[in-house]
C-alpha positions as CSV (number, residue, x, y, z in Angstrom):
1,X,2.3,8.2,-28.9
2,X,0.3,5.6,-30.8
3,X,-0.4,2.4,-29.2
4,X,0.6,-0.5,-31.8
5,X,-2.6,-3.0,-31.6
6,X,-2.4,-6.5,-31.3
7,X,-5.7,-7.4,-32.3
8,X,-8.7,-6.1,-34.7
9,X,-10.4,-3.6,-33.0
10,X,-10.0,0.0,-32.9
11,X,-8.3,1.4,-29.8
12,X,-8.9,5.1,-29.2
13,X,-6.1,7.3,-27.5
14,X,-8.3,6.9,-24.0
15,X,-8.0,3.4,-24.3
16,X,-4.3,3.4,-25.2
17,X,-3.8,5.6,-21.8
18,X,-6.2,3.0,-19.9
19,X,-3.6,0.1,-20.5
20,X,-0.4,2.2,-20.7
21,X,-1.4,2.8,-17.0
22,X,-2.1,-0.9,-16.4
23,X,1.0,-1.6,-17.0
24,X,2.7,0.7,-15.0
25,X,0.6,-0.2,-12.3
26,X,-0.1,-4.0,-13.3
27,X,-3.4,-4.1,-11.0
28,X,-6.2,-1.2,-11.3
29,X,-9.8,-2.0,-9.9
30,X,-12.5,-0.3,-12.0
31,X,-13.2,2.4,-9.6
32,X,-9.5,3.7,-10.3
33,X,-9.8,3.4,-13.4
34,X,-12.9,6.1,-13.6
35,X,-11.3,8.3,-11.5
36,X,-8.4,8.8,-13.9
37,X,-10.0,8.5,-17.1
38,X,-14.0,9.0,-17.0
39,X,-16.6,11.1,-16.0
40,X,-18.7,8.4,-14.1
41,X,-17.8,4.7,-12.4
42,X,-20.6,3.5,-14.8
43,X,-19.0,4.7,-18.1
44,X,-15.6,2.8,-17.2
45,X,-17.5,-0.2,-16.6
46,X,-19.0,0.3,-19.8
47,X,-15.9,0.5,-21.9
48,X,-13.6,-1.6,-19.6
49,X,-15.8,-4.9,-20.4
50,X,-15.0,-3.9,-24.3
51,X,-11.3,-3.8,-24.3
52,X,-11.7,-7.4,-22.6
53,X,-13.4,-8.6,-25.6
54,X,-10.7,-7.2,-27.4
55,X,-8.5,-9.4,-25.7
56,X,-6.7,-6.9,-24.1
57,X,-7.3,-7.2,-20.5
58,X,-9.1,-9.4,-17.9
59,X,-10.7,-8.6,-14.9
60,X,-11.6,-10.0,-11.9
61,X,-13.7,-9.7,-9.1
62,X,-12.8,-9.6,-5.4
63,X,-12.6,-7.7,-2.0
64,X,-10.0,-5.0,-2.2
65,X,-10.5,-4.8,1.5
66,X,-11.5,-7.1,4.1
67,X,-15.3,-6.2,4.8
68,X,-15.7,-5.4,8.3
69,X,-19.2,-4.6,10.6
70,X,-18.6,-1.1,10.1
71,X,-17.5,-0.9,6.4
72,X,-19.6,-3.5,4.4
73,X,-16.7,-3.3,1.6
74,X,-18.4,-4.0,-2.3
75,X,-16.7,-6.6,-4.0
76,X,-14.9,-4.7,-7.1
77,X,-12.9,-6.0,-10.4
78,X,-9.8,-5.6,-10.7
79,X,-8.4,-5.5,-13.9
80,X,-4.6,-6.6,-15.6
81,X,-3.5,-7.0,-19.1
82,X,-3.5,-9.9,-21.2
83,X,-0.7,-11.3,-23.5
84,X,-2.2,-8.8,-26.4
85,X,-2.5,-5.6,-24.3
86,X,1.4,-6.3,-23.3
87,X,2.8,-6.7,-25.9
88,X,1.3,-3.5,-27.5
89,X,2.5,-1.3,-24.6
90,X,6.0,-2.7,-24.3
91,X,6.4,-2.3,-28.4
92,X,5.3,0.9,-28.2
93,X,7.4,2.1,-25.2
94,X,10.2,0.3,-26.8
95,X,10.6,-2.4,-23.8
96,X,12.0,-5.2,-23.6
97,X,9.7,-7.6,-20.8
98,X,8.2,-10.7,-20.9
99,X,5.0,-11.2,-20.2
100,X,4.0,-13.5,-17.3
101,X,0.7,-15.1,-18.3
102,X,-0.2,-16.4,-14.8
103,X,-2.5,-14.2,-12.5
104,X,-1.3,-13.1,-9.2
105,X,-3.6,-14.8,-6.1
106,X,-6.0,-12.2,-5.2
107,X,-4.3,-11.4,-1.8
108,X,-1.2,-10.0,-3.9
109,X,-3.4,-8.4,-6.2
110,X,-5.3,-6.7,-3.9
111,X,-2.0,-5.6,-2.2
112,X,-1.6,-3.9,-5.4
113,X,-4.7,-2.5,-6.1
114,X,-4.3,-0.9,-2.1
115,X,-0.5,0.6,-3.1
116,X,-1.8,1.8,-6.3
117,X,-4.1,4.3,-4.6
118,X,-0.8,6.8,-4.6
119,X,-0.9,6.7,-8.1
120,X,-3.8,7.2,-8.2
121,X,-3.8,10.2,-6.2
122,X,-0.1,11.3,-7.6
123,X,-0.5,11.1,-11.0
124,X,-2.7,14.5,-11.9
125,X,-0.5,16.6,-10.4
126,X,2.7,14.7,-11.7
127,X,1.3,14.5,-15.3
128,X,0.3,18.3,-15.1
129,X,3.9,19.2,-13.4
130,X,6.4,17.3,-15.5
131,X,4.3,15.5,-18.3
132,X,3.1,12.0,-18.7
133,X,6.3,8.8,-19.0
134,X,8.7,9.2,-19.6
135,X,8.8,12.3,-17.8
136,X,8.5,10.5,-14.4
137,X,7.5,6.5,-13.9
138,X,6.1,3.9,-11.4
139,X,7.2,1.1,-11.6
140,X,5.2,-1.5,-9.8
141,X,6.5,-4.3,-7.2
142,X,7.7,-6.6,-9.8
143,X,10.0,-4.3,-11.9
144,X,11.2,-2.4,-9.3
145,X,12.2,-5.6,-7.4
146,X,16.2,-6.5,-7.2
147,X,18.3,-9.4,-6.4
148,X,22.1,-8.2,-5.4
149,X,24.9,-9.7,-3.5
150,X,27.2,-7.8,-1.6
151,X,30.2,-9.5,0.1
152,X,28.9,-12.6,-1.0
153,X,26.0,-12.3,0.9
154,X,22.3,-11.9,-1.2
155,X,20.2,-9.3,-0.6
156,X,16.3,-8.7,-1.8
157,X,15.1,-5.5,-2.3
158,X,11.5,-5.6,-2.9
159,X,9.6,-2.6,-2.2
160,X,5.9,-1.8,-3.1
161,X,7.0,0.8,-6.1
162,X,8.9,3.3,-7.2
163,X,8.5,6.6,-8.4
164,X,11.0,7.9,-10.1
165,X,11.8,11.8,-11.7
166,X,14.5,14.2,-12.1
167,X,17.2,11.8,-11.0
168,X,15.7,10.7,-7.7
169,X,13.7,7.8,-6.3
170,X,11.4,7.3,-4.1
171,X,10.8,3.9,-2.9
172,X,7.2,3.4,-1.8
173,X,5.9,1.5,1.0
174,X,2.1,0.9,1.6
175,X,0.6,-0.1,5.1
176,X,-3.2,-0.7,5.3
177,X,-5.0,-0.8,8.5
178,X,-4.7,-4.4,7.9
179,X,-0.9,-4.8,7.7
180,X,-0.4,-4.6,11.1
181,X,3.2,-4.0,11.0
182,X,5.4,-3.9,14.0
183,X,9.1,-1.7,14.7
184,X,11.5,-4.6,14.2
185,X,10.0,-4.9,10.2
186,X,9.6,-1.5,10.1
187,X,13.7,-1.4,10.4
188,X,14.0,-3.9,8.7
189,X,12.4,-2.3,5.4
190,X,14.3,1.0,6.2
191,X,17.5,-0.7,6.4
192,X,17.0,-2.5,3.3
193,X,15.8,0.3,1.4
194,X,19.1,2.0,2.8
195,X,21.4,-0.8,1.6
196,X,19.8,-1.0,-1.9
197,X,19.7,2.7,-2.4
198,X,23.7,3.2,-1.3
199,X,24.6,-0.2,-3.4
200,X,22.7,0.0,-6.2
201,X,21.0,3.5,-6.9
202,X,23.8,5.6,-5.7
203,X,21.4,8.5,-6.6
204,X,19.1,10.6,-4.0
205,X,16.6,8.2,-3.0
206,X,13.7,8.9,-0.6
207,X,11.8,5.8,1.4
208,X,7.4,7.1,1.8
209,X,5.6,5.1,3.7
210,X,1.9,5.6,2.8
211,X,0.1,4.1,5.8
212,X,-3.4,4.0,7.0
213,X,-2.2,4.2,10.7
214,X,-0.6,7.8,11.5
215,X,1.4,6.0,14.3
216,X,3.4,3.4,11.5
217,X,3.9,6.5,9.6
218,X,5.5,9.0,12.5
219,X,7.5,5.5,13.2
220,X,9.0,5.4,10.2
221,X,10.0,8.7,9.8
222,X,11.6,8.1,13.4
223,X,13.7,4.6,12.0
224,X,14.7,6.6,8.8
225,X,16.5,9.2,10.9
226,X,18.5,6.8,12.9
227,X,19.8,4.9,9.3
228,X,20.3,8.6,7.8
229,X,18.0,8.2,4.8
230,X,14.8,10.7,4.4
231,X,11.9,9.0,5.4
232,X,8.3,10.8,4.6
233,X,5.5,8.8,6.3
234,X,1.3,10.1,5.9
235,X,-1.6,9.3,4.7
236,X,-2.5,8.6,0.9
237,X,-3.7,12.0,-0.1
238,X,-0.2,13.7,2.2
239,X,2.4,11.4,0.6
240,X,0.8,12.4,-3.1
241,X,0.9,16.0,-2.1
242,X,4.8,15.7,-0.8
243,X,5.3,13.7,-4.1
244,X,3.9,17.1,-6.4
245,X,5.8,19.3,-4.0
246,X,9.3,17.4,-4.9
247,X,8.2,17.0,-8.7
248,X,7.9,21.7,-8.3
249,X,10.6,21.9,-6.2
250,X,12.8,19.3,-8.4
251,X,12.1,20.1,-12.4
């Protein structure tokens, strides 16, 4: 698949990877970036700085996490697509979006960054198992977002992500050490997830909860039982080895 370009410049098929991925995950820092596509942190920052002169993407820089006395957290730019880079990825997926030229704040792109670290982690062994999009998609917070009504009463249903192969979904849910989230929204998400999935997917759906805390993640697997919807709760690196497991057990 050849990446139409928006610009002068040549792209080469790395770099048409670098911001199909960007747009499926609409905020990548730099050090994810390397780990999917380079050999070495400093080769991505290398190239990355190039496809912003390009005018393809921009990047910024900020604290992914909060630096604390025991983890002095770097500062790290994270990067998005510009109006150029885009357009090229939805024309050559054959999309129809719009592109929304004003940047998240850096707390919600951060948030992004931190929920991204599944795909980071999933995407090897869902690439090598099933083959790259259309094969299997995420779709980040904003497209996988929905506004319903049902008995004339709204409804949101705004997760962190989707994945999304063979006919099922899973709805993703990412708690960092500093969500500090409590049962009643815990429920609350479950609940949600369990309305949008019977309303609107009506396809088998799965809820993970990617959490930094093993006790958030045992508690969701605990309030997904009670609503009758699977709920798989773990760490990172657990919930992208349950994600391969699916993709074998599923294709």
């Amino acid at each position: 698949m050849t990446l139409a370009s928006g610009k002068a410049g040549t792209l080469t098929p790395r770099d048409q990877d670098i911001l199909e991925t960007i747009f499926f995950c609409r905020y990548l820092s730099t050090g994810q970036i390397a780990a999917l596509f380079f050999t070495s942190t400093s080769r991505a920052r290398a190239r990355l700085p190039e496809l912003r002169r390009k005018g393809y993407v921009e990047g910024r820089t900020m604290y992914v996490r909060d630096p604390t006395w025991e983890d002095r957290a770097a500062r790290e730019t994270v990067w998005h697509l510009k109006k150029a880079g885009f357009d090229s990825v939805v024309e050559t997926l054959g999309l129809e979006e719009a592109y929304v030229p004003k940047p998240l704040l850096p707390r919600q792109a951060r948030h992004y960054v931190l929920t991204n670290e599944l795909y980071v982690a999933a995407k090897p062994g869902l690439d090598a198992e099933l083959g790259p999009y259309p094969e299997w998609e995420w779709r980040h917070e904003k497209r996988a977002a929905y506004a319903g009504e049902y008995e004339n009463v709204p409804y949101v249903h705004k997760p962190d992500a989707h994945i999304v192969f063979c006919g099922h979904t899973f709805i993703v849910e990412r708690q960092t050490a500093e969500s500090k989230i409590g049962p009643k929204a815990i429920q609350k998400k479950v609940h949600d997830h369990k309305r949008y999935a019977t309303l609107k997917l009506k396809t088998p759906t799965e809820v993970l909860f990617a959490c930094d805390d093993p006790a958030v993640a045992q508690r969701a697997e605990r309030i997904g039982e009670q609503h009758g919807l699977r709920v798989m709760g773990g760490d990172v690196t657990s919930i992208a080895d349950y994600v391969y497991a699916s993709a074998v057990r599923l294709s």
